[in-house]
C-alpha positions, 0 to 999 in steps of 0.5 A: 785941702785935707790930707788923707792918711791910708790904714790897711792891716797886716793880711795885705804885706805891701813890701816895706819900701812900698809902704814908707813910700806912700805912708801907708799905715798898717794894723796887725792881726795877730798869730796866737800859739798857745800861750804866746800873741804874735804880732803879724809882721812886727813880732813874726816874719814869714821866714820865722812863722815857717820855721816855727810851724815846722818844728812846733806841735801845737797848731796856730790859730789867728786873731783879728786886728785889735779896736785898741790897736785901731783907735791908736791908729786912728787917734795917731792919723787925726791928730797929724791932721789927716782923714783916714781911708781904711781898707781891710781884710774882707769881712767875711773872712775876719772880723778886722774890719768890725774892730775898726767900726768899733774903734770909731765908735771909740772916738771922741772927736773926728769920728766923721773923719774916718772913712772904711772900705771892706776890700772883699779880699786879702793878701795883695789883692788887699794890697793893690787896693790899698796901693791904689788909694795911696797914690791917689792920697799922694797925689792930693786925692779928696776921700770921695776922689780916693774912694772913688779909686778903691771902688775902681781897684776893688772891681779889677783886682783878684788873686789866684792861688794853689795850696799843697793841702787843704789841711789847713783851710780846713782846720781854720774853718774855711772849707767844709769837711766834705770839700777837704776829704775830696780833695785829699783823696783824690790827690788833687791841687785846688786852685782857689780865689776869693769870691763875693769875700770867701774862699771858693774852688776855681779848679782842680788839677793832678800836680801843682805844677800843672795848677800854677800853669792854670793860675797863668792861664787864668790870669791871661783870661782876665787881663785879656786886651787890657793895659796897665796890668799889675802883678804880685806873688802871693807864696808861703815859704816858696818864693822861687815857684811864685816868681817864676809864674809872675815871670811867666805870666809878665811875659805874656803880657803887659805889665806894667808893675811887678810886686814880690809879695809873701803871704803874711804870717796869719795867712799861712796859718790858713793857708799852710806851707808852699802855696803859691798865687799871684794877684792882679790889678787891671785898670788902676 
């Protein structure tokens, strides 16, 4: 029986202690200010990314995940005897999952050994996909049994998410103009989530405190009458109001795995500062 290595990239922050549990291996996108290319999560953490961003006149802007930084990744799975299970930043939202294709390309040998899975999503919706499929590999899982797995987790797991402003959305060119001056003027809090791979509008509330109790609400919708709830804090720079939605809704429910999760460094570039969110996975 072939081991099976899981890849994901950077956009998905698993903790670390989850991501040495499971041998899960990681592929950074990149945080690109001015002159300087950041690493996420190796050259910048959250903590440091925010301070930067409040203190720094120039605008961020991101980068996919490099087919170089891909190839090495792979080369390095292959030649501890491993097939691959890749799982990525949704595609319609970065162009990591078309350098992983590219990185495949690159191969010499074992191309037929590495397998990809677009996750249609990010963060810890990304994130509990990927988890997922590293359990099944722990437990010995074939790549057809772990595919098999992530296609269950894809169709169960979804994130929710609220943002202070749509500025940043905007300038990262993922709401239109029309979308970002409504909900400026009328000081609105959307509530977001990814459809079919993109960012979409669920609602929109006067304060975000209220916007949070509708992401709870949401949630309880989803997770109605089910089992094995799992759940995950999505937040930029505002972890106490993240874990006290996951508190809140794991009261409610039945949950069987809290994770703290931040959104990574590239994230908040188009997120910006103080959103808050929570991610699910229902049946897995």
């Amino acid at each position: 029986m072939s081991k099976v290595a899981i890849v994901t990239d950077s956009t998905a922050y698993l903790p670390q202690e989850i991501l040495s549990q499971y041998n899960i291996r990681v592929v950074p996108l990149s945080v690109i200010w001015g002159s300087d290319t950041y690493e996420d999560g190796v050259d910048i953490t959250p903590a440091q990314f925010y301070k930067k961003l409040a203190e720094s006149k120039v605008s961020p802007t991101t980068s996919q995940a490099t087919p170089g930084y891909m190839l090495k990744t792979f080369n390095s799975c292959l030649q501890e005897g491993y097939e691959v299970f890749g799982l990525f930043i949704s595609s319609k939202l970065s162009g990591t999952l078309a350098s992983a294709m590219q990185a495949v390309d690159m191969l010499e040998t074992g191309k037929d050994k590495i397998h990809l899975f677009d996750s249609s999503t990010t963060s810890m919706g990304l994130g509990f996909q990927a988890l997922a499929a590293a359990r099944a590999a722990k437990d010995g899982a074939s790549v057809g049994d772990i595919q098999a797995v992530a296609e269950m987790a894809h169709a169960n797991t979804g994130v929710y998410f609220v943002v202070d402003t749509l500025e940043y959305l905007h300038r990262g060119g993922r709401i239109n103009s029309a979308k970002k001056f409504l909900g400026t003027a009328l000081n609105l809090k959307p509530i977001l989530t990814i459809a079919d791979g993109k960012i979409e509008a669920v609602a929109s509330v006067r304060t975000k405190s209220k916007a949070v109790d509708k992401v709870i609400e949401l949630i309880e919708e989803k997770a109605a009458g089910k089992g094995n709830i799992r759940l995950a804090t999505m937040h930029a720079n505002a972890f106490e109001d993240a874990k006290s939605a996951l508190d809140k809704t794991a009261e409610k429910l039945s949950v069987v795995e809290r994770i703290y999760s931040e959104v990574s460094p590239v994230i908040g570039v188009h997120t910006g500062p103080g959103t808050v969110g929570l991610a699910y996975s229902l049946e897995v």
